[in-house]
C-alpha positions as CSV (number, residue, x, y, z in Angstrom):
1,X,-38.2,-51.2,-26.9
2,X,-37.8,-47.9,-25.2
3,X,-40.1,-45.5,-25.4
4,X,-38.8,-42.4,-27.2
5,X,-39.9,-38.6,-26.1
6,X,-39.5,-35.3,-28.0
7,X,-36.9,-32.9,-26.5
8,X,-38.5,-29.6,-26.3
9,X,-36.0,-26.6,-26.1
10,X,-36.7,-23.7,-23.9
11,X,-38.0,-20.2,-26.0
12,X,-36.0,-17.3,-27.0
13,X,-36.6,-15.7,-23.6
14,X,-36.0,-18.4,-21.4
15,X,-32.7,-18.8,-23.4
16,X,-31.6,-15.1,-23.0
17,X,-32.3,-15.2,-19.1
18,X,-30.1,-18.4,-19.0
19,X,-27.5,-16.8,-20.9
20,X,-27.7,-13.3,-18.8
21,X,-28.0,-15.5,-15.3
22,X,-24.5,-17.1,-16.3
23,X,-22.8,-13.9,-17.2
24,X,-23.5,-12.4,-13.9
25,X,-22.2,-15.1,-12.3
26,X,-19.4,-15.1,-14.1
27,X,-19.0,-11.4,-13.1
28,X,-19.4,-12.2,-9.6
29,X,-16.5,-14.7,-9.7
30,X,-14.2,-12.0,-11.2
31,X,-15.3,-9.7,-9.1
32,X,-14.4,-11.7,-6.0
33,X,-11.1,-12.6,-7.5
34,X,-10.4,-9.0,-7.8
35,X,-10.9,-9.0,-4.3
36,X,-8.9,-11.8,-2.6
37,X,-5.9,-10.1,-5.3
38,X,-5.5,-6.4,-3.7
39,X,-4.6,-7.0,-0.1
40,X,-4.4,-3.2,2.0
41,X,-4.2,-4.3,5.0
42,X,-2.9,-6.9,7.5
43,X,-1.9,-7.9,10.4
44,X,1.6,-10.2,11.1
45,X,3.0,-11.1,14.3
46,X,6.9,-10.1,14.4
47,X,9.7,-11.7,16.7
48,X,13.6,-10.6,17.3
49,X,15.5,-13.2,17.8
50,X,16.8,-14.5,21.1
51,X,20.5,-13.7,22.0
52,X,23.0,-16.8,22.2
53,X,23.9,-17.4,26.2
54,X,27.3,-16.9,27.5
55,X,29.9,-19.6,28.0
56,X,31.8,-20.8,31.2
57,X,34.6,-22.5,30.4
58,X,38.2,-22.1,31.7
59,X,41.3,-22.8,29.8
60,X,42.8,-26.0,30.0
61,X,46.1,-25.9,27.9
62,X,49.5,-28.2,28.3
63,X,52.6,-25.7,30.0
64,X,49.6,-23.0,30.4
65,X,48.8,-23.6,34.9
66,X,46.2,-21.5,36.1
67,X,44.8,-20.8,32.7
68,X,41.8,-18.8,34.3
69,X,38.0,-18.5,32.3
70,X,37.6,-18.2,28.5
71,X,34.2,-18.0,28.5
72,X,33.3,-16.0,25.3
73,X,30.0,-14.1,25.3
74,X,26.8,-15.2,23.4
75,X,26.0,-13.9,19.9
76,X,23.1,-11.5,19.0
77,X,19.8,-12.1,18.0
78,X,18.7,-11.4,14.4
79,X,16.4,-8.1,13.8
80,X,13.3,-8.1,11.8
81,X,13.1,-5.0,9.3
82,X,10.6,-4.0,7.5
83,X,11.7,-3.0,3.8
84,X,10.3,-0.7,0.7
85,X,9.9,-2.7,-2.5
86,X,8.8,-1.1,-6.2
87,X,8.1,-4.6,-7.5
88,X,5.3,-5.5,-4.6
89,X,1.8,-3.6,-5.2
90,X,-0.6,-5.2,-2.1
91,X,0.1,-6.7,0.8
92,X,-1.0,-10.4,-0.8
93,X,1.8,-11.8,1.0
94,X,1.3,-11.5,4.0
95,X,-2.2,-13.5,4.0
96,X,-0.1,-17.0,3.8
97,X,1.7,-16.2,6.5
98,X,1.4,-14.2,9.5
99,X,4.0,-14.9,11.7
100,X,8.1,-14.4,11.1
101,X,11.1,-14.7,13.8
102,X,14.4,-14.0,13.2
103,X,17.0,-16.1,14.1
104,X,18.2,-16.6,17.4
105,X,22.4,-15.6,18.3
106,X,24.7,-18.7,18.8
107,X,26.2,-19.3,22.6
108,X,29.6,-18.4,23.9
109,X,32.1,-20.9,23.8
110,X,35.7,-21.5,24.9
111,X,38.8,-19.9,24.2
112,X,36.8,-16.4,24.4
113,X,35.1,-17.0,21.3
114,X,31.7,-15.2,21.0
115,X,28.6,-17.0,19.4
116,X,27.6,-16.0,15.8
117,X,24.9,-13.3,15.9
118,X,21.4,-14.2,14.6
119,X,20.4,-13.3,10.9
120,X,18.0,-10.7,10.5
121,X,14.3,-11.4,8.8
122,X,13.3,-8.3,6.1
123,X,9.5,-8.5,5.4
124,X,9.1,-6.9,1.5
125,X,6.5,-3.9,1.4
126,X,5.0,-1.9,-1.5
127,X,6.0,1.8,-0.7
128,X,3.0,3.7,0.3
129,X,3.0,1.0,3.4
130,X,2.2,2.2,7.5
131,X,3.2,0.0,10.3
132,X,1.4,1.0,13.8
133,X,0.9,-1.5,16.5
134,X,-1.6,-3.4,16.3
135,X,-4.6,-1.1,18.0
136,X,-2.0,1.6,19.2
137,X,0.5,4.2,17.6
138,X,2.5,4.5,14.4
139,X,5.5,2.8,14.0
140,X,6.3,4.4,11.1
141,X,6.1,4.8,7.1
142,X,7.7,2.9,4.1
143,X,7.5,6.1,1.6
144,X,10.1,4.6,-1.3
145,X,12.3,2.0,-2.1
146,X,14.5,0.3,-0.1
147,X,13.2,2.5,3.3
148,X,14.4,0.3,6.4
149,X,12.2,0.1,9.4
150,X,13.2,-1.9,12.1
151,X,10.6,-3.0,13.9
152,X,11.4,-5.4,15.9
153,X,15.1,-6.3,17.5
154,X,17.2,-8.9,18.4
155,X,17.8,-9.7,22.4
156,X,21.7,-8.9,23.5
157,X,23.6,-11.9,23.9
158,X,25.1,-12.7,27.4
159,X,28.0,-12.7,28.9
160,X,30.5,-15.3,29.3
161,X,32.4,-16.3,32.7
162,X,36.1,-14.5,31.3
163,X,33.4,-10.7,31.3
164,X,33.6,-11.8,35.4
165,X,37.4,-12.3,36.2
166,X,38.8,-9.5,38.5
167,X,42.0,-9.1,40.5
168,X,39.9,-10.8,43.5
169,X,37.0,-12.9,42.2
170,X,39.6,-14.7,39.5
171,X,38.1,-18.2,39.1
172,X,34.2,-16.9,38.1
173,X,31.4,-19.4,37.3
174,X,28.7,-17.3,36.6
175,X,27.4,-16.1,33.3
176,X,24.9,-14.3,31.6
177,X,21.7,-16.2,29.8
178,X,20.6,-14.0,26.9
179,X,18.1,-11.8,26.3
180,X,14.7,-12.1,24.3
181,X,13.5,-10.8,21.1
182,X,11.1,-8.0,20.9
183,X,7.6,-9.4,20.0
184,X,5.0,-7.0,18.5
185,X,2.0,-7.6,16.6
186,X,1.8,-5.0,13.9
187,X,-0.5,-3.9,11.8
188,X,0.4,-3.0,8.0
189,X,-2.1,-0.4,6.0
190,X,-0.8,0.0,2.3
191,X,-1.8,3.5,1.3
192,X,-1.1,4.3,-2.2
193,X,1.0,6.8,-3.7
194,X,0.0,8.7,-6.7
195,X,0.2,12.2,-7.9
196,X,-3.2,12.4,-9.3
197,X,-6.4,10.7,-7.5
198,X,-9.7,10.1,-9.8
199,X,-12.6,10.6,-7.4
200,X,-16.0,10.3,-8.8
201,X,-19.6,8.3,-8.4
202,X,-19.6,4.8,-9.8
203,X,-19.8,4.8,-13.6
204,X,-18.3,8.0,-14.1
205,X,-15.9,6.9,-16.7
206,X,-12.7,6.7,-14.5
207,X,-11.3,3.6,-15.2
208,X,-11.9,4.6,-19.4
209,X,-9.7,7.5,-18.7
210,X,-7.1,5.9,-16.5
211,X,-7.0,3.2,-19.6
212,X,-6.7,6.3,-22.3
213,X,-3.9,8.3,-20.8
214,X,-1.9,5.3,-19.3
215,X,-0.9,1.7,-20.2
216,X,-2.7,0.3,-16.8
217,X,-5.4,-1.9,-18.0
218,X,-8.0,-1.2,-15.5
219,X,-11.7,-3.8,-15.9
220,X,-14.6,-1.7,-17.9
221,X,-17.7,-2.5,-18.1
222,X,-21.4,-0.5,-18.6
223,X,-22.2,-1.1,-15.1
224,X,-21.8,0.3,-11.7
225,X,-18.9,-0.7,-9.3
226,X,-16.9,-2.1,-12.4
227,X,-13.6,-1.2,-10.3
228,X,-13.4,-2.9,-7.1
229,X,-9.4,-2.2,-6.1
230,X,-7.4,1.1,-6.9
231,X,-5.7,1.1,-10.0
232,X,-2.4,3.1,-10.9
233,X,-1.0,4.4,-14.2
234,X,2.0,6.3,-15.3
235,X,0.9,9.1,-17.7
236,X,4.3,9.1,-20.1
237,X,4.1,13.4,-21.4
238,X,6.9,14.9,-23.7
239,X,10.4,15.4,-22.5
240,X,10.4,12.6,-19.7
241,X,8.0,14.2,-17.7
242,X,5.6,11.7,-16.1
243,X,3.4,11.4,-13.2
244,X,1.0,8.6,-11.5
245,X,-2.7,8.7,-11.4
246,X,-4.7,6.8,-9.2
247,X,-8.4,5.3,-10.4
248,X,-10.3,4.6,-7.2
249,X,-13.3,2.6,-7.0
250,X,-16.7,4.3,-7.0
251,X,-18.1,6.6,-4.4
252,X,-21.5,7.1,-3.3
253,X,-23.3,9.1,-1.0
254,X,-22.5,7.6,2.5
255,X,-19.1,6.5,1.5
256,X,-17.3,8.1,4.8
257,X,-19.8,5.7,6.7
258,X,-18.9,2.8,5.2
259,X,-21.5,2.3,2.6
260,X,-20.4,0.7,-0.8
261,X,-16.8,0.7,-1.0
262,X,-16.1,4.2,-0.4
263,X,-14.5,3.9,3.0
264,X,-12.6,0.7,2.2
265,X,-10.3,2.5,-0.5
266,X,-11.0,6.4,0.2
267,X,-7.6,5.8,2.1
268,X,-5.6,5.4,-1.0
269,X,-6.6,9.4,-2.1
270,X,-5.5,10.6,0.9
271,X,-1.1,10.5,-0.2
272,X,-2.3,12.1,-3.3
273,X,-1.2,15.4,-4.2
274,X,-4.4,16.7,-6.2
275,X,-7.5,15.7,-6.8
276,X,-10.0,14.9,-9.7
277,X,-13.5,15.1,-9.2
278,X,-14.9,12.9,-12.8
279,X,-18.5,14.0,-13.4
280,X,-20.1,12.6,-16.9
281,X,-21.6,14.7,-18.5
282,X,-25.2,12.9,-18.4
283,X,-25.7,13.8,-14.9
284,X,-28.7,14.9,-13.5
285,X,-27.7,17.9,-11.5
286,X,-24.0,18.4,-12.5
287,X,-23.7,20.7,-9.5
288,X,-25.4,18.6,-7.0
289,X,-22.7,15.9,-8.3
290,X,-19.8,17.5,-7.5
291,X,-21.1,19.1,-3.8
292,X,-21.9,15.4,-3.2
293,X,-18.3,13.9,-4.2
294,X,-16.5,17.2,-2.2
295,X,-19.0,16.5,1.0
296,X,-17.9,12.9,1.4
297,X,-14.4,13.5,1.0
298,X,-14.6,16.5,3.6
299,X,-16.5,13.9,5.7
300,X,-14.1,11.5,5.3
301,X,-10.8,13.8,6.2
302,X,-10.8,18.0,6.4
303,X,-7.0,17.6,5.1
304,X,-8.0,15.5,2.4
305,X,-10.4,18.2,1.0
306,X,-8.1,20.9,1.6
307,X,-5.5,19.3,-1.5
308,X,-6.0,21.2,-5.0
309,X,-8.5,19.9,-7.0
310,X,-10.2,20.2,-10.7
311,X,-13.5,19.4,-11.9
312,X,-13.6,17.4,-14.9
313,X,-16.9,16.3,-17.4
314,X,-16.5,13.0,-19.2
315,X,-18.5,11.6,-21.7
316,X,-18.5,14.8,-23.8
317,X,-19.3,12.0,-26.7
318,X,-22.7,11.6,-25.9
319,X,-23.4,15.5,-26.6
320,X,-21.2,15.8,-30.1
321,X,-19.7,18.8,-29.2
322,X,-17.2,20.7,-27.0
323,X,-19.2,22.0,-24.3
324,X,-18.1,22.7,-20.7
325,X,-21.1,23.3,-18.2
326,X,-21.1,25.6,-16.0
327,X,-20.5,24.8,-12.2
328,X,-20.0,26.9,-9.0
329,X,-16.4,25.4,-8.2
330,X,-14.1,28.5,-6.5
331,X,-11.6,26.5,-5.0
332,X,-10.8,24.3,-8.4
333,X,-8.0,25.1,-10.3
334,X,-9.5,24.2,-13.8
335,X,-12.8,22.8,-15.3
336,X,-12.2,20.3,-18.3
337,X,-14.8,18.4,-20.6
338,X,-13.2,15.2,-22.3
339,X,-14.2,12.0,-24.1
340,X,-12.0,9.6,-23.3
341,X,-13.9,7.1,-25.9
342,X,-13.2,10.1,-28.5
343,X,-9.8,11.0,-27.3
344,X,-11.5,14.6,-27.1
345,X,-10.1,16.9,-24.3
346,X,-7.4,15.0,-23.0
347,X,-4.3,17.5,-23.5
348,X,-5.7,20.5,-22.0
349,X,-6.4,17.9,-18.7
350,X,-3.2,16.7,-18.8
351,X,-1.2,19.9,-19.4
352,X,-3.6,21.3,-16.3
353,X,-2.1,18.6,-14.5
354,X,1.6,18.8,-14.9
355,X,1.0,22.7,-14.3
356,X,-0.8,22.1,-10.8
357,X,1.9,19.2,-10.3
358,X,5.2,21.6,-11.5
359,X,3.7,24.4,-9.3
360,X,3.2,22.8,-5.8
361,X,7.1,21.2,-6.3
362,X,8.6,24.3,-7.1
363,X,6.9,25.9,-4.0
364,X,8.4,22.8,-2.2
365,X,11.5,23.6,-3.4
366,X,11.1,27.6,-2.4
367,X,10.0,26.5,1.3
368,X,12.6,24.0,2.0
369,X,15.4,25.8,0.4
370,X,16.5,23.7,-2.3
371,X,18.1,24.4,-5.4
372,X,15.3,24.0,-8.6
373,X,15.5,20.2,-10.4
374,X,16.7,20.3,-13.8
């Protein structure tokens, strides 16, 4: 007979730590799924197509003597164009494939016919996209939808033997091959374009308010570094007005150096047209906060810290009432203390917003020349 032995179960504590071990796994799986989804930058290796050869042929046709050359000329290569797309958000894409070449030109034939030029190859961006060579200049920018870039073109197709017929060389053999593709490697850098960027310190209740004011569905959680891609969300006001707010992940001090994922994504603020510095409200030096978050952006680009900005608390919640503290902030256009948990606050922001937004388009308008928008 067997000999039977008494299961023992691990205690209470052993069987929280389990429990907590798994989660955080769990976490980290999301996490790096999160990752391997937002895709900002790539590199692809782009190739015109070759142009189709000329022909050499002569005619050869009953009643017809002396017919002379009919060599038709060769077709030309296919372009490759780089094109704006609304429905693409990251440059996933282009991480399954890295290399595209548009099709080559058909040859010249006889009876002067020319070859059947080459089709061109249009690689999908999401707007907000810069192409530069690969280690040298800019190309240029994909800024909305359905922006054309060509970036690399098709080789010119040759010439046939009938392009070389004159008075005294009538009977030509020669003809043209034709000409290669440009070949590039390119680099693509997806910089996001939003009319509001939410800068703040991890756990400063970003994603909450991106979530509040928007239908984007950003992750929350009660830890640090709970956003590890930008996030965008279309704030819907009254009488069709609506703009685009940008939740970018966590800064921290040393962000412009590289450290945590500051540098990575501070890219993504810099198409923004104003700035929101997010400081909650159980900070331990709210002033020390916000000279932090302004220093690493001014590290990171002078331009970038010269766009308008506003200061705002969140987490008025935890204090119970309306409160906003006092902070040495000359060059902010507003202070604001909201609870996005409470929906507390979030008008005044919003209206502070659309004022900023309305102002710096109609002085736009005023220095280009342009009649006001309805």
């Amino acid at each position: 007979m067997p000999s039977t032995q008494s299961r023992t179960w691990p205690d209470r504590t052993t069987r929280v730590a389990i429990t907590n071990y798994l989660r955080e796994c769990l976490a980290d799986d999301r996490a790096r799924d999160s990752l391997t989804v937002f895709i900002d930058r790539v590199v692809v290796r782009v190739e015109g197509g070759t142009g189709g050869s000329g022909a050499s042929s002569f005619r050869r046709e009953k009643f017809v003597p002396m017919g002379g050359p009919d060599g038709g000329d060769g077709g030309r290569g296919g372009d490759v164009i780089v094109r704006g797309d609304d429905n693409l958000a990251t440059l996933l894409d282009y991480t399954y494939r890295d290399s595209w070449t548009a099709e080559r030109g058909e040859h010249g034939m006889g009876s002067n016919k020319t070859g059947r030029s080459g089709a061109s190859v249009v690689l999908p961006v999401p707007p907000g996209t810069i192409i530069r060579e690969s280690g040298g200049d800019v190309i240029g920018e994909v800024l909305a939808h359905g922006d054309e870039i060509v970036v690399a073109r098709g080789g010119r197709g040759g010439k046939g033997n009938a392009y070389f017929a004159t008075a005294t060389h009538q009977s030509p053999r020669e003809w043209q091959p034709g000409e290669e593709g440009e070949q590039r490697t390119l680099e693509l850098e997806l910089k996001l374009i939003a009319d509001i960027g939410l800068v703040g310190k991890p756990n400063a209740g970003k994603s909450t308010l991106l979530s509040v004011i928007s239908a984007a569905r950003p992750k929350i959680a009660d830890y640090p570094f709970t956003t590890l891609s930008p996030n965008l969300g279309v704030v819907q006001l009254t009488d069709a007005r609506t703009f685009v707010v940008a939740d970018i992940p966590g800064i921290i001090e040393g962000a412009h150096e590289g450290k945590g994922l500051g540098l990575q994504f501070l890219r993504h603020v810099e198409r923004t047209r104003v700035l929101a510095f997010l400081i909650p409200i159980d900070a331990m030096d709210w002033q020390q906060e916000y000279d932090d978050l302004r220093r690493e952006v001014a590290a990171y680009s002078e331009e970038l810290a010269r766009k308008p900005h506003c200061v705002v608390f969140t987490k008025l919640d935890l204090l119970g009432e309306e409160f906003v503290p006092p902070i040495e902030a000359p060059d902010a256009f507003g202070s604001f203390a909201i609870s996005a948990a409470a929906r507390t606050g979030l008008d005044p922001l919003l209206a502070g917003w659309w004022r900023q937004l309305l102002g710096m388009r109609k002085a736009v308008e005023r220095r280009e020349g342009t009649a006001p928008l309805p």
